[in-house]
N, C-alpha and C positions, 0 to 999 in steps of 0.2 A: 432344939433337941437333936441329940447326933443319933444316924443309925447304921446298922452293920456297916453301909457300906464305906461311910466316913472313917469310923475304927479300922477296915481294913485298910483303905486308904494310908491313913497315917501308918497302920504296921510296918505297907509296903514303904513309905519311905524313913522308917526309920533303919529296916534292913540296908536300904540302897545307901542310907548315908555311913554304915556301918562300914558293907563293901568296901564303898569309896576313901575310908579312911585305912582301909587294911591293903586296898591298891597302892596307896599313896604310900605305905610304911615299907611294903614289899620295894617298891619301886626304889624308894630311899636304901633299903638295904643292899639292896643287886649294884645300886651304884657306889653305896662302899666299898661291897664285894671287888667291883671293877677296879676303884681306886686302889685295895690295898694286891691285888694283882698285877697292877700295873707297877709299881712299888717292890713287889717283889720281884717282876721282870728284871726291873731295872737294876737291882742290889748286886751288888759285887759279889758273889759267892770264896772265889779261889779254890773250889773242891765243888763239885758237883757231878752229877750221873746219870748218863742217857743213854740208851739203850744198850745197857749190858756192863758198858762200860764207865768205871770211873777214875776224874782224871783231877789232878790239883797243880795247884801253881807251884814250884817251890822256893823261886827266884827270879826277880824281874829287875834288869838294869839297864842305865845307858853306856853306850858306848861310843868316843868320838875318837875317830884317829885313831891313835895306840892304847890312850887311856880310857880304863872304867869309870862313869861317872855313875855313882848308885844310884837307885831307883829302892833300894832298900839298905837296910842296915849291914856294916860290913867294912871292909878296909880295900882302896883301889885295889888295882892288879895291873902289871905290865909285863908283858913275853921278857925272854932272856934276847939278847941280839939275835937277828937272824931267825928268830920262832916268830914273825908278824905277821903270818900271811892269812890273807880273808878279812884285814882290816875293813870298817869302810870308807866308800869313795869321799874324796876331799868335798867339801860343801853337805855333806847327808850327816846322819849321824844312826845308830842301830840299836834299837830295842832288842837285847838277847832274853829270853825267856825259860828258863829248866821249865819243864812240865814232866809228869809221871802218869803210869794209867796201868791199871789193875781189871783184869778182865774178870767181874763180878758175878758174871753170868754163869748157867752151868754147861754150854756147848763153846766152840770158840766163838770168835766175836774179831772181826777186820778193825784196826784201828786207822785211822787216815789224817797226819798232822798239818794236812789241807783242809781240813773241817774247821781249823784255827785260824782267824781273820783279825787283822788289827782294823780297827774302823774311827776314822775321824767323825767329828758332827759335822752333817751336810754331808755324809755320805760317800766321803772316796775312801777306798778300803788297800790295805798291802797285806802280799800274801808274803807267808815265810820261803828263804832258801827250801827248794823242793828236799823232803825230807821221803824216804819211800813208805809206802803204807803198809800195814805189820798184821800179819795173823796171830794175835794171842789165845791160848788156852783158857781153861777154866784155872783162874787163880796166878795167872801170868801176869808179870809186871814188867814193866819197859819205863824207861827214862830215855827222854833225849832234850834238845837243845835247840829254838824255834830263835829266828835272825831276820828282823822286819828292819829293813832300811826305808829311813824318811828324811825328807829336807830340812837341812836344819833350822831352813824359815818356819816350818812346822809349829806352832804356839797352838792350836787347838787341843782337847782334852782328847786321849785316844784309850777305845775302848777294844781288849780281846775279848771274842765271842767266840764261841764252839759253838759248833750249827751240827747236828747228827742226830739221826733218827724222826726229822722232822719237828725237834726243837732245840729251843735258841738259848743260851743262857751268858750271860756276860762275866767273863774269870776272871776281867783288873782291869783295872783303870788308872790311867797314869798323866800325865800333862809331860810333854817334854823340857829338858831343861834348859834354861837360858844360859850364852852361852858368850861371852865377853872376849871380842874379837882379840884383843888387845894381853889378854890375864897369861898370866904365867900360869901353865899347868903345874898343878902339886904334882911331885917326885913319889910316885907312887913306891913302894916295895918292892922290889924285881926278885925272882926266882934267880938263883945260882946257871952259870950257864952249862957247864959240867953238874953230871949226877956226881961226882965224888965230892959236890960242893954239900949234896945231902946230909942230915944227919945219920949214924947208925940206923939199919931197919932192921925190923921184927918180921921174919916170915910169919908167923902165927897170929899177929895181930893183923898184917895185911891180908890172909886169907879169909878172918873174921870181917873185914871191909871187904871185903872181894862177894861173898856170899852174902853178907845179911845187908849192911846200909848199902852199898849202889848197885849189888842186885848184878854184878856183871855176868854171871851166870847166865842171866835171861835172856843175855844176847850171843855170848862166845860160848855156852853150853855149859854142859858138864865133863869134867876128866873122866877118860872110860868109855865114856859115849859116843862115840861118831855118829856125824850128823844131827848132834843138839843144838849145835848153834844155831839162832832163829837169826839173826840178823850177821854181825859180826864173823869175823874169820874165826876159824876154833883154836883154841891156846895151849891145846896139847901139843909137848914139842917147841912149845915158845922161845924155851932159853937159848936152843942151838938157833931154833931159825932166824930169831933177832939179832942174834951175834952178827949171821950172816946174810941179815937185809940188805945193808946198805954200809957199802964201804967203808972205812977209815974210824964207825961209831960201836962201840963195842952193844951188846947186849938190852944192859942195864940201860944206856942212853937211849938206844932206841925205845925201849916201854918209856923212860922217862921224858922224852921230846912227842910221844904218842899221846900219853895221858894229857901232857900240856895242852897240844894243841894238834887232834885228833885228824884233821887232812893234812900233816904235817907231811906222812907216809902214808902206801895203800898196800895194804898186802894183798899176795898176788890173789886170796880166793876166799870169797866170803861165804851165806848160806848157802847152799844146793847145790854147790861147788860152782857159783856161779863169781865173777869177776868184780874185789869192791871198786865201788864208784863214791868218788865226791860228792856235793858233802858227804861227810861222817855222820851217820845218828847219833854217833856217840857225843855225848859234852864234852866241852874241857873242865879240866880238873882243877884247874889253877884258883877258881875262886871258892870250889869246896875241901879241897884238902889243906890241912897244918903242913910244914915242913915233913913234920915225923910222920903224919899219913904218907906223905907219897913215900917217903922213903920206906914204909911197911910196905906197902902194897909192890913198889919194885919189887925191893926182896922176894915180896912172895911168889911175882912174878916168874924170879929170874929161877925159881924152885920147881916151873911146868915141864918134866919134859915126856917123854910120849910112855904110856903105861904100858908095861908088859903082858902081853894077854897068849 
């Protein structure tokens, strides 16, 4: 005959065995939990947002010598003679990377292109060509142009990670390219070496690329404005002072040898009326512009000159 105390007996251990099964289900879940966080650590994003600000990939390639070897979809690129400089060193070869970053937040927000690590597995890391670090506004946008030289024995998979605000997120992932001591490099396209090798440009369409797709504003200011330019020399005034940057190159060539290949020149004064320095933030243009782009944007260039007030 069973009595009370038997019946509670058995109650208490059918509860405990209940528990035990609802520990063991928790436990199972917290470590899928883990697993599928771990997984999303690890995912390639190419756009992602920490603290304030957000920033995206928008072009990642290799580069060896003189020529572009893609890393994404697209057609080489080779300087015109004499526009080669910042190649890299014989034996390395250079991950160039466009990134953009959009200050999200509602007060400003410091951006710093040293938060940007290329990292091999097993842990040796290359930082970019020093790029200087940017006070952006509320809704401020900036692009520039990050240059991770590696060896070209380099065959490990390499990962860029942005590290800011105390977290880590991984923007690309790339393997380097193999690289055949022996091979004929393909003849890439080359740019004309004179702008009058350009097509006709459109001042009105280059001013529409000037302000909306690359945002040049963001860094050379606005017309009217003194003292907008947050990075960049200001461009009021451009057409005379380019004529007479640099000897023997009229105008037009000087924006056009600039946009190419951006430490090609330094103007004498960038934000806060302080002295530009090498590198450029700025990119080169050569592998986002059509022919007829750059030739818009010249034009609309050579259309800056200082506002009457």
């Amino acid at each position: 005959m069973s009595g009370p105390g038997q019946g509670l007996a058995r109650g208490w251990g059918a509860r405990l065995l209940e528990l035990t099964v609802l520990a063991l289900a928790l436990a199972a879940a917290l470590w899928g939990v883990a697993q599928v966080t771990r997984a999303l650590q690890a995912r390639v994003v190419h756009d992602a947002e920490l603290g304030g600000l957000r920033l995206w990939v928008e072009k990642a390639e290799w580069l060896r010598e003189s020529a572009h070897q893609q890393g994404t979809a697209g057609a080489n690129f080779a300087m015109p003679p004499g526009m080669t400089p910042g190649a890299p060193a014989r034996g390395s070869q250079r991950l160039s990377v466009e990134v953009a970053v959009v200050n999200v937040a509602e007060g400003a927000r410091r951006f710093e292109p040293g938060q940007l690590v290329l990292e091999a597995e097993g842990g040796q890391r290359w930082e970019a060509e020093s790029v200087p670090p940017l006070e952006l506004q509320a809704g401020q946008r900036f692009a520039t142009e990050l240059e991770f030289d590696v060896p070209e024995s380099e065959r490990r998979p390499l990962s860029l990670r942005w590290v800011r605000a105390g977290s880590s997120v991984q923007m690309l992932r790339t393997v380097p390219p193999e690289h055949d001591a022996e091979e004929e490099p393909v003849a890439p396209p080359a740019w004309p070496a004179q702008v009058e090798g350009l097509p006709a440009g459109d001042a009105a369409e280059g001013e529409r690329l000037y302000h909306t797709r690359f945002a040049c504003n963001t860094c050379h200011g606005q017309r009217g404005q003194p003292g907008s330019n947050t990075v960049g020399p200001p461009l009021e005034g451009f057409a005379a002072a380019a004529a007479a940057r640099v000897k023997g190159k009229s105008g037009a060539q000087y924006a056009y040898e600039s946009l190419l290949q951006p430490d090609a020149f330094l103007a004498p004064t960038c934000a806060r009326g302080e002295p530009c320095t090498a590198p450029s933030a700025m990119p080169g243009y050569g592998e986002q512009l059509s022919m007829q782009q750059m030739a818009d944007l010249v034009t609309y260039l050579m259309t800056q000159r200082v506002v009457q007030r």
